[in-house]
PDB file of N, CA, C, O and CB in Angstrom:
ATOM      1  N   UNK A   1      -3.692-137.407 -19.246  1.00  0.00           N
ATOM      2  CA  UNK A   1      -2.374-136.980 -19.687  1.00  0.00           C
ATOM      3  C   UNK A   1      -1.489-136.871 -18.460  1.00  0.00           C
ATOM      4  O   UNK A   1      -1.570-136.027 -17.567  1.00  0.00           O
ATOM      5  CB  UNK A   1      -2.436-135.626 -20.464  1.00  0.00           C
ATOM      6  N   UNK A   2      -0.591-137.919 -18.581  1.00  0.00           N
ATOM      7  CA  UNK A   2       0.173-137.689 -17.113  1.00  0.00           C
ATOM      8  C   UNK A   2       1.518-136.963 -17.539  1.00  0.00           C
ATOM      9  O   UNK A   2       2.171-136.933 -16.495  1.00  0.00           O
ATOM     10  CB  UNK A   2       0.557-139.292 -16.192  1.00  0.00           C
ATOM     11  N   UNK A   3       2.220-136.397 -18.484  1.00  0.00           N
ATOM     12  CA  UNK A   3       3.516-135.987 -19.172  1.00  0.00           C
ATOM     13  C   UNK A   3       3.277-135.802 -20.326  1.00  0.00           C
ATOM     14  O   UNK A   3       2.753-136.680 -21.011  1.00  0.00           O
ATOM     15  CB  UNK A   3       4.583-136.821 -19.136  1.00  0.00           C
ATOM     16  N   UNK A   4       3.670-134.392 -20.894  1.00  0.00           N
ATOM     17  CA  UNK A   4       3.480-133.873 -22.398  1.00  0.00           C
ATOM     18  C   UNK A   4       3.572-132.864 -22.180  1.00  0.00           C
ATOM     19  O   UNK A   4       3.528-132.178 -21.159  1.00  0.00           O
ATOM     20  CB  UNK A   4       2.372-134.068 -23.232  1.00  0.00           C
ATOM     21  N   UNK A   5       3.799-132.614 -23.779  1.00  0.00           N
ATOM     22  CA  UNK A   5       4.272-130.800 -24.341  1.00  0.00           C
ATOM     23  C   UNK A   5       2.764-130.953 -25.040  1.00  0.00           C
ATOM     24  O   UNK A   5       2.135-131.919 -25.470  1.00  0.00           O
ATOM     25  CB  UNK A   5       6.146-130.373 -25.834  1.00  0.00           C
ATOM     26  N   UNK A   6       2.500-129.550 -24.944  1.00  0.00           N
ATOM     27  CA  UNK A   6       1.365-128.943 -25.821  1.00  0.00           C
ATOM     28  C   UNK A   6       2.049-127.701 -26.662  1.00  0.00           C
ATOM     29  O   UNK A   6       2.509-126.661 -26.191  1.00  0.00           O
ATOM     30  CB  UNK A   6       0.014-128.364 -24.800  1.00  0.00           C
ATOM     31  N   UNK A   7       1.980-128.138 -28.142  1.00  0.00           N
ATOM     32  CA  UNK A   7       2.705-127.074 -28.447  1.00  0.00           C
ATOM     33  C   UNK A   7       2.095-126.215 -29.585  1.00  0.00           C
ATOM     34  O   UNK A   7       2.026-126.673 -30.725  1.00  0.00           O
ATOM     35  CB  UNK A   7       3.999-127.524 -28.746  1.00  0.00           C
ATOM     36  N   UNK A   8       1.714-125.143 -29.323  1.00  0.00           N
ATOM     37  CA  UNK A   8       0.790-124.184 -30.043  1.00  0.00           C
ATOM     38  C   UNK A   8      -0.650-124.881 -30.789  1.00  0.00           C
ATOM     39  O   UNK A   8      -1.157-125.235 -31.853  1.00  0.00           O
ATOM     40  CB  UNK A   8       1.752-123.464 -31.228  1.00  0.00           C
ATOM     41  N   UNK A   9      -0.912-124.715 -28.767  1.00  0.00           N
ATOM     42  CA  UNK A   9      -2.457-125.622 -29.003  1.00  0.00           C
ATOM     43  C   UNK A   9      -3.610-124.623 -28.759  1.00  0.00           C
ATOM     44  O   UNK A   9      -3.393-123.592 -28.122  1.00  0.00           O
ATOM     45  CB  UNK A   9      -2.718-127.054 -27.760  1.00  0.00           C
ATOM     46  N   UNK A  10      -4.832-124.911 -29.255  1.00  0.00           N
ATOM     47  CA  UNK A  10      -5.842-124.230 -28.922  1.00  0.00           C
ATOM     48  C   UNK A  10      -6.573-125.067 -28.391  1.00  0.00           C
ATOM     49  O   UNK A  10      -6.715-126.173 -28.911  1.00  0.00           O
ATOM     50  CB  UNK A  10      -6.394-123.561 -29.804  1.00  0.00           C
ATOM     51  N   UNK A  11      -7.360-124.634 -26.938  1.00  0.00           N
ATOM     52  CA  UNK A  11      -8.244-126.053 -26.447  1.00  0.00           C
ATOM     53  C   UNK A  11      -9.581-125.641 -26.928  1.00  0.00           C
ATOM     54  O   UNK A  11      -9.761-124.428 -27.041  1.00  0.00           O
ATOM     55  CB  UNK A  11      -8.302-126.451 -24.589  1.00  0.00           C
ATOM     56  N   UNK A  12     -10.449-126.358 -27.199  1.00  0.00           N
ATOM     57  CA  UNK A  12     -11.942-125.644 -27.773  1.00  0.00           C
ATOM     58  C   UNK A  12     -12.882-126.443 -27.099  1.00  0.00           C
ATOM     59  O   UNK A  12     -14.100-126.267 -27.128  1.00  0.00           O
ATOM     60  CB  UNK A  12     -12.296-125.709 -29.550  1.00  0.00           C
ATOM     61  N   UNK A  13     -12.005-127.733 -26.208  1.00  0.00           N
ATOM     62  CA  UNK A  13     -13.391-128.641 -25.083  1.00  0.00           C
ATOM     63  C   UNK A  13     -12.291-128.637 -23.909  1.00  0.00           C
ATOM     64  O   UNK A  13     -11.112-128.310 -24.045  1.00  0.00           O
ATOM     65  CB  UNK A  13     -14.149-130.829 -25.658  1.00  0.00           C
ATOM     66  N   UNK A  14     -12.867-129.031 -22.829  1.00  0.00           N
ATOM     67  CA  UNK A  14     -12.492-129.050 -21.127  1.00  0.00           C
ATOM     68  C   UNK A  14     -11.863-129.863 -21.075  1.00  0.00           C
ATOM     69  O   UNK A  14     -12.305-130.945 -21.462  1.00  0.00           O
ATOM     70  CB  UNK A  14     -13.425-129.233 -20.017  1.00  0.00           C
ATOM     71  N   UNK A  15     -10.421-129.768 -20.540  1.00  0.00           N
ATOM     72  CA  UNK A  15      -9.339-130.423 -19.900  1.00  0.00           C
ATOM     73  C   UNK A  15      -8.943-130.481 -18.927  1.00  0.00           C
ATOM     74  O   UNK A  15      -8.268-129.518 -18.566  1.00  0.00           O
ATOM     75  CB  UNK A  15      -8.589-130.298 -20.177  1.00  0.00           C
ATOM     76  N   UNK A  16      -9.101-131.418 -18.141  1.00  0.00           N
ATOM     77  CA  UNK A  16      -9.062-131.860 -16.885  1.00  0.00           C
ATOM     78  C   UNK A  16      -7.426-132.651 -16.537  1.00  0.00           C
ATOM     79  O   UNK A  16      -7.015-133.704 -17.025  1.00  0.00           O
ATOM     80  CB  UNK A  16     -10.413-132.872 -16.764  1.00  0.00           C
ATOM     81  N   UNK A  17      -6.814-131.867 -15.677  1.00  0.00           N
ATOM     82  CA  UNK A  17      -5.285-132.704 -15.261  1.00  0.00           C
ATOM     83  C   UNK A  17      -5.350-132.941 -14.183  1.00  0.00           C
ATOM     84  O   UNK A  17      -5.885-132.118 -13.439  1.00  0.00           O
ATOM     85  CB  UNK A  17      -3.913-132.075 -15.365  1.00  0.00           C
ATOM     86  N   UNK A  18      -4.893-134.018 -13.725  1.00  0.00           N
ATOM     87  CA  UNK A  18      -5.272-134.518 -12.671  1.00  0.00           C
ATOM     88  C   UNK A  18      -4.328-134.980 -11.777  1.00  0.00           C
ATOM     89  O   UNK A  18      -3.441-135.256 -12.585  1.00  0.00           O
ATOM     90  CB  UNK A  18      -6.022-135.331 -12.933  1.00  0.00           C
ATOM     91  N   UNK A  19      -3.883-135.257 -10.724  1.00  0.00           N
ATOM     92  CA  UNK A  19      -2.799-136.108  -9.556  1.00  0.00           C
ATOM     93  C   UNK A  19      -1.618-135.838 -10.095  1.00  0.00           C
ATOM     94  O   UNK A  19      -1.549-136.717 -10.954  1.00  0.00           O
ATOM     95  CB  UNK A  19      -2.904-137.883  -9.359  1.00  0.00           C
ATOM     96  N   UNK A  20      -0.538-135.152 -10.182  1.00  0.00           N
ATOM     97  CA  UNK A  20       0.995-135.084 -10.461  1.00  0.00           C
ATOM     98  C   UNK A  20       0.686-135.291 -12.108  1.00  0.00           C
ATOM     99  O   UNK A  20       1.156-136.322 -12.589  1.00  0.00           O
ATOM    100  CB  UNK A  20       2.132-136.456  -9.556  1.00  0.00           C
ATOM    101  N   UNK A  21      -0.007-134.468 -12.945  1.00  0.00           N
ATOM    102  CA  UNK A  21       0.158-134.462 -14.610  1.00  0.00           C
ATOM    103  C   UNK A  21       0.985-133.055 -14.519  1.00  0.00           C
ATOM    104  O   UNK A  21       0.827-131.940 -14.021  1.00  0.00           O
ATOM    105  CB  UNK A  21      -1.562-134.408 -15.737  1.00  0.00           C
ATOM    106  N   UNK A  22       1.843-133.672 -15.199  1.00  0.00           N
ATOM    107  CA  UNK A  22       2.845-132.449 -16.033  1.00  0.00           C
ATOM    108  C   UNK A  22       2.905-131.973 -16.969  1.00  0.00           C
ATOM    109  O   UNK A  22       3.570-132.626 -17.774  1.00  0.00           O
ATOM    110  CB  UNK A  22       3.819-132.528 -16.237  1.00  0.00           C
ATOM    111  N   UNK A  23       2.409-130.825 -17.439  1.00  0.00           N
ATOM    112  CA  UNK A  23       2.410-130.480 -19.071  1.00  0.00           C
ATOM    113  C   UNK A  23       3.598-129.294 -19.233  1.00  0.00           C
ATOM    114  O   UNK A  23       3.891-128.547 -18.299  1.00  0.00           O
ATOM    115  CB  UNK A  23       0.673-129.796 -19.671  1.00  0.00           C
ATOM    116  N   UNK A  24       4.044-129.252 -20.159  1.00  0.00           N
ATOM    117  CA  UNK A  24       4.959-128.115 -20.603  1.00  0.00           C
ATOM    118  C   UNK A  24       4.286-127.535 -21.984  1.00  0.00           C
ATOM    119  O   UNK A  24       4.029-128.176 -23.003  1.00  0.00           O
ATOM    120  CB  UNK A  24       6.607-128.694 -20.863  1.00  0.00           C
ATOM    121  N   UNK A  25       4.061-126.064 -21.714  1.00  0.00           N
ATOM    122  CA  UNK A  25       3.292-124.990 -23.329  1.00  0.00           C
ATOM    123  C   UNK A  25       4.603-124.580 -23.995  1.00  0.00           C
ATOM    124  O   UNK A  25       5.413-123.879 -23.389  1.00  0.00           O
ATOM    125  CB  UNK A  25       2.177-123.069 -22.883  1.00  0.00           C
ATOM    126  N   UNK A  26       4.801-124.985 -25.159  1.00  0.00           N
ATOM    127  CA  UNK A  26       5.691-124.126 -25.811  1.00  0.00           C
ATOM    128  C   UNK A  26       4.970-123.601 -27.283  1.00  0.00           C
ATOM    129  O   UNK A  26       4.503-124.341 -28.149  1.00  0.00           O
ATOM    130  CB  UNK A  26       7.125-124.959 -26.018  1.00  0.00           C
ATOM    131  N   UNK A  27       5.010-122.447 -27.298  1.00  0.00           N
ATOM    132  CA  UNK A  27       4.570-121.818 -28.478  1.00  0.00           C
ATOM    133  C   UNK A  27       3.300-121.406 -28.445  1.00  0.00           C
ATOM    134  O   UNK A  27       2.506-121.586 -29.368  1.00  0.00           O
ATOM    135  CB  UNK A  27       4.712-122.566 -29.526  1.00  0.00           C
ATOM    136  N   UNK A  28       3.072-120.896 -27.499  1.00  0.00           N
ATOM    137  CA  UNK A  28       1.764-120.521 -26.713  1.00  0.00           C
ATOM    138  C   UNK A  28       0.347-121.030 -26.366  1.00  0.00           C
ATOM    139  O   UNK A  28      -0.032-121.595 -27.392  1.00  0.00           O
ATOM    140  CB  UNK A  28       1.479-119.647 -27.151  1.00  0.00           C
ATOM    141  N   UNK A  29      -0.450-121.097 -25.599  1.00  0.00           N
ATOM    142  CA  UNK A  29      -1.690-121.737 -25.453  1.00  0.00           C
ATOM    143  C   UNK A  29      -3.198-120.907 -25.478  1.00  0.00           C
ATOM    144  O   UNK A  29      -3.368-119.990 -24.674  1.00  0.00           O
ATOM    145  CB  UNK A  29      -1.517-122.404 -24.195  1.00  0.00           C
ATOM    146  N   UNK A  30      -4.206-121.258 -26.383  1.00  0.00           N
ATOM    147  CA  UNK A  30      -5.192-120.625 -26.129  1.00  0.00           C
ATOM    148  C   UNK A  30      -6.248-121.583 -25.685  1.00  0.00           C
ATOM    149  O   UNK A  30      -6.433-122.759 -26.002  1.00  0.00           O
ATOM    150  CB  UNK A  30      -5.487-119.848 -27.165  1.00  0.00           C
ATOM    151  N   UNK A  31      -6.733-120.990 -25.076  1.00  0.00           N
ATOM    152  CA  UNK A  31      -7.760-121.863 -23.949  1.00  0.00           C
ATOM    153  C   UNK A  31      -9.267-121.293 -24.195  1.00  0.00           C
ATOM    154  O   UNK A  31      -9.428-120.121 -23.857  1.00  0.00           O
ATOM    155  CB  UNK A  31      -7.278-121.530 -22.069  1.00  0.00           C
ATOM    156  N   UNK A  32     -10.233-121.880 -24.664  1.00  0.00           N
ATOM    157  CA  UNK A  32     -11.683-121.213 -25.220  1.00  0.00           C
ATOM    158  C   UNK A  32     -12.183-122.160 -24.328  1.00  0.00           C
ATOM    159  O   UNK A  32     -13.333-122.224 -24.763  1.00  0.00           O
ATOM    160  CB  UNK A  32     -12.277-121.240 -27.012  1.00  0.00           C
ATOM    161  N   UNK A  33     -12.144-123.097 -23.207  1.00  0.00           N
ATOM    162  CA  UNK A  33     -13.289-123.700 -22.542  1.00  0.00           C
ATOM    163  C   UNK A  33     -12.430-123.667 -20.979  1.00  0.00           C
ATOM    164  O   UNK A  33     -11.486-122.938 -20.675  1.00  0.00           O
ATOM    165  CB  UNK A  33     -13.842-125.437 -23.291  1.00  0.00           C
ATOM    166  N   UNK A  34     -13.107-124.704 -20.148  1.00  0.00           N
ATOM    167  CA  UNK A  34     -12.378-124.755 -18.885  1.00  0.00           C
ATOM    168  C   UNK A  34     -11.446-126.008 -19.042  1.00  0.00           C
ATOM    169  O   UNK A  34     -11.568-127.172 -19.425  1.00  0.00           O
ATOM    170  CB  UNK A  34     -13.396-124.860 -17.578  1.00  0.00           C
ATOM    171  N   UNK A  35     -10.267-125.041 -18.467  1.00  0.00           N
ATOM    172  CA  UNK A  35      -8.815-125.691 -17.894  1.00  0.00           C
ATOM    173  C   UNK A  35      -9.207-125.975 -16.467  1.00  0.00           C
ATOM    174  O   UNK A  35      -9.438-125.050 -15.689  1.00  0.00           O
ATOM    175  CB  UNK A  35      -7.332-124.569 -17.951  1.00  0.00           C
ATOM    176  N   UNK A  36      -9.307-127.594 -16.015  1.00  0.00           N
ATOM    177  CA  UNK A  36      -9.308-128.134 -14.566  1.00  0.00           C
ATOM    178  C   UNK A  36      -7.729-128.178 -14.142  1.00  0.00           C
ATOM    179  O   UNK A  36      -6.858-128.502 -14.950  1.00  0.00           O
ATOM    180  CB  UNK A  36     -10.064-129.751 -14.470  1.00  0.00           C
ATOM    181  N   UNK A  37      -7.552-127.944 -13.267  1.00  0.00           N
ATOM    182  CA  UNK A  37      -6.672-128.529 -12.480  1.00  0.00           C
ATOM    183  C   UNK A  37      -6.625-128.691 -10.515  1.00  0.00           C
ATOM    184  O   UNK A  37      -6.770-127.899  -9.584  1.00  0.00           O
ATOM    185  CB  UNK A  37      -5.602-127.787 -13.028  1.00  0.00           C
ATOM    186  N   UNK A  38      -6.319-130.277 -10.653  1.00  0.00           N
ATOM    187  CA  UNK A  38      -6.629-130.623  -9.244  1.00  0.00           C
ATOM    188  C   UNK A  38      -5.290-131.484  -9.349  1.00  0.00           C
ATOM    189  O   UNK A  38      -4.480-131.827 -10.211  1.00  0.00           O
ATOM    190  CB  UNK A  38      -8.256-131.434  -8.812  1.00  0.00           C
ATOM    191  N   UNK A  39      -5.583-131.687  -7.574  1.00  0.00           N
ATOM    192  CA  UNK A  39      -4.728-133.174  -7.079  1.00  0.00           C
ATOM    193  C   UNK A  39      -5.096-133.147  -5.879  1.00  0.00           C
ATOM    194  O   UNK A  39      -5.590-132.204  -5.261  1.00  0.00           O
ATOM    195  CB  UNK A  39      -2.997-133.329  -7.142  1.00  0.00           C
ATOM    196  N   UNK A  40      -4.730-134.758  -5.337  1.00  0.00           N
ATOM    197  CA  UNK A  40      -4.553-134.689  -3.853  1.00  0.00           C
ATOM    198  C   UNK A  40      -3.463-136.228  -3.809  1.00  0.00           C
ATOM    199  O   UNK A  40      -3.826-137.037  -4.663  1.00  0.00           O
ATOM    200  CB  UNK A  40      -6.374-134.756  -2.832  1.00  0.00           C
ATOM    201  N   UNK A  41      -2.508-136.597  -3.149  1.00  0.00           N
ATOM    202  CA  UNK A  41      -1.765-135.167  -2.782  1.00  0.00           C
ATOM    203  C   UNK A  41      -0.842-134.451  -3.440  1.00  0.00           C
ATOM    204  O   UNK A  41      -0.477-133.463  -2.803  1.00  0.00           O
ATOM    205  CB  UNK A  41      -1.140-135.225  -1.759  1.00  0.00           C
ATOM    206  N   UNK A  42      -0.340-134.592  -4.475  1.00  0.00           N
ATOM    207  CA  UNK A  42       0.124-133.725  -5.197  1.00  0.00           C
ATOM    208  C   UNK A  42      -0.349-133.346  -6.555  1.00  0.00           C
ATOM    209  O   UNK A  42      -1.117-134.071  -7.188  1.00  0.00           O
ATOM    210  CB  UNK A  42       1.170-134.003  -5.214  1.00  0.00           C
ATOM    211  N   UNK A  43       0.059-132.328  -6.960  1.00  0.00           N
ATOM    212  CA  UNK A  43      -1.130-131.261  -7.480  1.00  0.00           C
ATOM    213  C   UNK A  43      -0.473-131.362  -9.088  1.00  0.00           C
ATOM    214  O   UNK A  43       0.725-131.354  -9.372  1.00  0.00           O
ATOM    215  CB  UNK A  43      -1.131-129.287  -6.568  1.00  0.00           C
ATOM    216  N   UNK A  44      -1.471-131.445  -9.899  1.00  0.00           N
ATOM    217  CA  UNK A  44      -0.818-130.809 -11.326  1.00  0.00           C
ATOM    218  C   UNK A  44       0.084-129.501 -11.768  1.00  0.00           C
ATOM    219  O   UNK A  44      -0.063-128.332 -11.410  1.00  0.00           O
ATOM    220  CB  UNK A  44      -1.859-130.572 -12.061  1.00  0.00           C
ATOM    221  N   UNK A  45       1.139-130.111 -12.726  1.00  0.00           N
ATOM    222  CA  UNK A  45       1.559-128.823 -13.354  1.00  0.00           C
ATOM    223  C   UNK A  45       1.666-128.350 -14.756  1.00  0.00           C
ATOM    224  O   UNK A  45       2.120-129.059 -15.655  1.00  0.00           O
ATOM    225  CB  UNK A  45       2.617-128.651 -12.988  1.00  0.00           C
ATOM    226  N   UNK A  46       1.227-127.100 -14.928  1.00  0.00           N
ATOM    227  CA  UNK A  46       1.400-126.372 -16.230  1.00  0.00           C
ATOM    228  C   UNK A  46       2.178-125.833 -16.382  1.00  0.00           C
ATOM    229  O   UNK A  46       1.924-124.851 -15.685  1.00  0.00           O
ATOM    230  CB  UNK A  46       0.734-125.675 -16.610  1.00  0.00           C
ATOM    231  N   UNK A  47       3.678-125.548 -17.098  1.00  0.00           N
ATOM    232  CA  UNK A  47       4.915-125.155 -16.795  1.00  0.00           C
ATOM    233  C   UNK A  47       4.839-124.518 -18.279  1.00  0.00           C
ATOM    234  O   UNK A  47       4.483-125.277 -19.180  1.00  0.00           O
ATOM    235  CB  UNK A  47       6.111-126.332 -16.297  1.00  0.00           C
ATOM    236  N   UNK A  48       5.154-123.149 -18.603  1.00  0.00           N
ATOM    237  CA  UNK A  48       5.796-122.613 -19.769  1.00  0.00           C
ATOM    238  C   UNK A  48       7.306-122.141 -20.191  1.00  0.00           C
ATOM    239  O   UNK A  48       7.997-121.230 -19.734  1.00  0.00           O
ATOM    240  CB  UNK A  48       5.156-121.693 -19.908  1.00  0.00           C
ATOM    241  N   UNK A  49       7.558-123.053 -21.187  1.00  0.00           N
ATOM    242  CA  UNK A  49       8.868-122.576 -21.622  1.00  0.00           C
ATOM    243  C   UNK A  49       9.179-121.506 -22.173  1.00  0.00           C
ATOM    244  O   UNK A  49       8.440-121.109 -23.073  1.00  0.00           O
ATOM    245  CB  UNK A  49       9.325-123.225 -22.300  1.00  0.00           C
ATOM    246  N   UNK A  50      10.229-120.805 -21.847  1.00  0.00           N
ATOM    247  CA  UNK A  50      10.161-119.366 -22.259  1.00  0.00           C
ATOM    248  C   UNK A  50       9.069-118.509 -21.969  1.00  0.00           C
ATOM    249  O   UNK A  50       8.218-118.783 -21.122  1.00  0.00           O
ATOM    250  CB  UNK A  50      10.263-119.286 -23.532  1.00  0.00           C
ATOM    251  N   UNK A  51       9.079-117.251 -22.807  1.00  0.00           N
ATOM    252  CA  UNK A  51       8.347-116.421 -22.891  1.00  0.00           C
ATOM    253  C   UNK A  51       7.120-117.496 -23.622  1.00  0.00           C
ATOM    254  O   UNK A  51       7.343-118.480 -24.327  1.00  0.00           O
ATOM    255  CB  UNK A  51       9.001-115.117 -23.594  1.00  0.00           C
ATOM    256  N   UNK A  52       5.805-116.949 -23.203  1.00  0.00           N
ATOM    257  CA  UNK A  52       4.825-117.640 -23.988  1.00  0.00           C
ATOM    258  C   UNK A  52       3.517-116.651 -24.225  1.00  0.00           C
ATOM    259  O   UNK A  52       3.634-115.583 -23.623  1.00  0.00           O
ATOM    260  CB  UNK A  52       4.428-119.031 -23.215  1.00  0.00           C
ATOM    261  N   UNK A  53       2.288-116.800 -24.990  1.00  0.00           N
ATOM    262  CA  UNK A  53       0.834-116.298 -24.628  1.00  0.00           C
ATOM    263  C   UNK A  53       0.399-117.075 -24.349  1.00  0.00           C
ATOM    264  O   UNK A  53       0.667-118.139 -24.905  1.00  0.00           O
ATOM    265  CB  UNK A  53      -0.001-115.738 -25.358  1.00  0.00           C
ATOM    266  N   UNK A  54      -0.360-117.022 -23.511  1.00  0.00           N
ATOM    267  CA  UNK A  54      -1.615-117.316 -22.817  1.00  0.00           C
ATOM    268  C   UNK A  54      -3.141-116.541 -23.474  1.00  0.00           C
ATOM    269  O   UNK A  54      -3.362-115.342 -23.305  1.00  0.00           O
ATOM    270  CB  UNK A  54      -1.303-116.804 -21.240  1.00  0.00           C
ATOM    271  N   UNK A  55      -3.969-117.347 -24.128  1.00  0.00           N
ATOM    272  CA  UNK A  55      -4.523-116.376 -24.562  1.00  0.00           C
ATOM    273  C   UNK A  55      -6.362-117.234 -24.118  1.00  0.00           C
ATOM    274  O   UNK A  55      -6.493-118.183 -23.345  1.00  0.00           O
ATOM    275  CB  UNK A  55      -3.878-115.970 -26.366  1.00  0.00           C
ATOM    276  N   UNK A  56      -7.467-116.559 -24.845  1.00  0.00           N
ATOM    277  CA  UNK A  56      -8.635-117.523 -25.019  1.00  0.00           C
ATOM    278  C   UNK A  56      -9.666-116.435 -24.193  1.00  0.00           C
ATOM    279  O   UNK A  56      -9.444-115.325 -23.708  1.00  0.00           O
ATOM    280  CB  UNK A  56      -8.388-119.327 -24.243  1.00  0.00           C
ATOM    281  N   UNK A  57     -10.819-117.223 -24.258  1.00  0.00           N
ATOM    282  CA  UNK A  57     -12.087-116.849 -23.758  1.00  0.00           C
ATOM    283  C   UNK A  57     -11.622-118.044 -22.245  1.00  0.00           C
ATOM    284  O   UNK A  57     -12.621-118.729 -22.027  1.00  0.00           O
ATOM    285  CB  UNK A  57     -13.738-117.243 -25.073  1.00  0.00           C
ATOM    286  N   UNK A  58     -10.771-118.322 -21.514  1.00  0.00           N
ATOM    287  CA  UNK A  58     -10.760-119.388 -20.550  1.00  0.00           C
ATOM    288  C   UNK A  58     -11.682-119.282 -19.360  1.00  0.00           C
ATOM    289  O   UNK A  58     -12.152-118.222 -18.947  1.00  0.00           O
ATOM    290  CB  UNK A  58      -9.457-119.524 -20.074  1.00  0.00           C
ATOM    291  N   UNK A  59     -11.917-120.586 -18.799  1.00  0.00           N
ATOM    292  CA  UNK A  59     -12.014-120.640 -17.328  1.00  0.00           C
ATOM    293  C   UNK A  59     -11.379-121.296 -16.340  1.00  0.00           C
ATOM    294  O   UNK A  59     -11.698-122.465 -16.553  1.00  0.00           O
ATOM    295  CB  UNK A  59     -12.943-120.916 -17.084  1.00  0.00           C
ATOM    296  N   UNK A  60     -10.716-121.282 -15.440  1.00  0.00           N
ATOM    297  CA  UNK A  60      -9.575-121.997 -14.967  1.00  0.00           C
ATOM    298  C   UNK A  60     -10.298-122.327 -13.087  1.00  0.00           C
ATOM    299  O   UNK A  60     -10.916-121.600 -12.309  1.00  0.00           O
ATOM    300  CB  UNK A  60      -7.844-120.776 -15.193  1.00  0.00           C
ATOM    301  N   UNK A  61      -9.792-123.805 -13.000  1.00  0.00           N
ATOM    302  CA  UNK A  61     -10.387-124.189 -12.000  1.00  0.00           C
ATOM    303  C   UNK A  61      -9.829-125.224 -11.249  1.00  0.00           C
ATOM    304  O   UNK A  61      -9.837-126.453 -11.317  1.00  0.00           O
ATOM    305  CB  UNK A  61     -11.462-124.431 -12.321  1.00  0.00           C
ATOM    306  N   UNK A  62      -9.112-123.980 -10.161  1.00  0.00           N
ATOM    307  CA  UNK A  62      -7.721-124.371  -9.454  1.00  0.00           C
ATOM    308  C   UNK A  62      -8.824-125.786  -7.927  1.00  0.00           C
ATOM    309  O   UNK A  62      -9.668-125.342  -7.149  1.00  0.00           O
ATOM    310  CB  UNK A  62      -6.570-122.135  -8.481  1.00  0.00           C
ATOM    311  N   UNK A  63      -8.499-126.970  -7.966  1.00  0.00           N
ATOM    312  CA  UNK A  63      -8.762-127.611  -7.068  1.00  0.00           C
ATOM    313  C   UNK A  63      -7.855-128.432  -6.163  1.00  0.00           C
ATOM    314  O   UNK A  63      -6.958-129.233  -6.426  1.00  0.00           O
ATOM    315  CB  UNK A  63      -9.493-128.145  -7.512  1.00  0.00           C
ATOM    316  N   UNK A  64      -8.314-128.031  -5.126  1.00  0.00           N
ATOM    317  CA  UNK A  64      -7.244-129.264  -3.827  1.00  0.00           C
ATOM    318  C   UNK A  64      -8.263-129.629  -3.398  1.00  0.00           C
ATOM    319  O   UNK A  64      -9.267-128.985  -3.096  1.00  0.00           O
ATOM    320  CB  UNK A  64      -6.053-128.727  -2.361  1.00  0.00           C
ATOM    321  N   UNK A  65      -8.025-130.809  -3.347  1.00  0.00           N
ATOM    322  CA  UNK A  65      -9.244-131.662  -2.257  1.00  0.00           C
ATOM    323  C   UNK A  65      -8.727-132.467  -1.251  1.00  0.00           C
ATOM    324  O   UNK A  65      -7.958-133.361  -1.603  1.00  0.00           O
ATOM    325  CB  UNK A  65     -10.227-132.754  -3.011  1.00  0.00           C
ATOM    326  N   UNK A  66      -9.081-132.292   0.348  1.00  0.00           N
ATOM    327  CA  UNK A  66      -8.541-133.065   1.225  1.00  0.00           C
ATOM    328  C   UNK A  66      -8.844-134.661   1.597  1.00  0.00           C
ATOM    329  O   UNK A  66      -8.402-135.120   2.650  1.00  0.00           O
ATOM    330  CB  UNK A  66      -8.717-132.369   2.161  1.00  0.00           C
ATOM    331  N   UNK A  67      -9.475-135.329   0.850  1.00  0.00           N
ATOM    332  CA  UNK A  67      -9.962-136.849   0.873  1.00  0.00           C
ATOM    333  C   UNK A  67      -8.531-137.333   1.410  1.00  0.00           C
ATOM    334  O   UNK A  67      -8.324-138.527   1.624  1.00  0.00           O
ATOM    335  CB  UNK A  67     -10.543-137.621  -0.809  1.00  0.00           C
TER     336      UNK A  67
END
């Protein structure tokens, strides 16, 4: 997914964003597995519009790698 809205999603398997992917949450996100996020050299983003929840059983798994 290199650009997209997720919009009042629940994740229930592992999502991995990768090199400059942009997502925008509107209408809140629940997260029940692991959220990846990496890049090198520039890094993924998860951007929320407005006020949002954040909710889930998550695991979040912030990566930079210098290759």
């Amino acid at each position: 997914m290199k650009f997209g809205t997720l919009d009042g999603v629940t994740l229930d398997s592992d999502l991995t964003m990768e090199n400059q992917d942009n997502v925008t949450v509107v209408n809140g996100l629940t997260i029940n597995r692991t959220l990846t996020m990496e890049g090198h050299p520039n890094f993924a983003q998860l951007s929320f519009q407005g006020a949002q929840t954040l909710g889930g059983r998550a695991n979040w798994s912030l990566e930079a790698r210098t290759e």
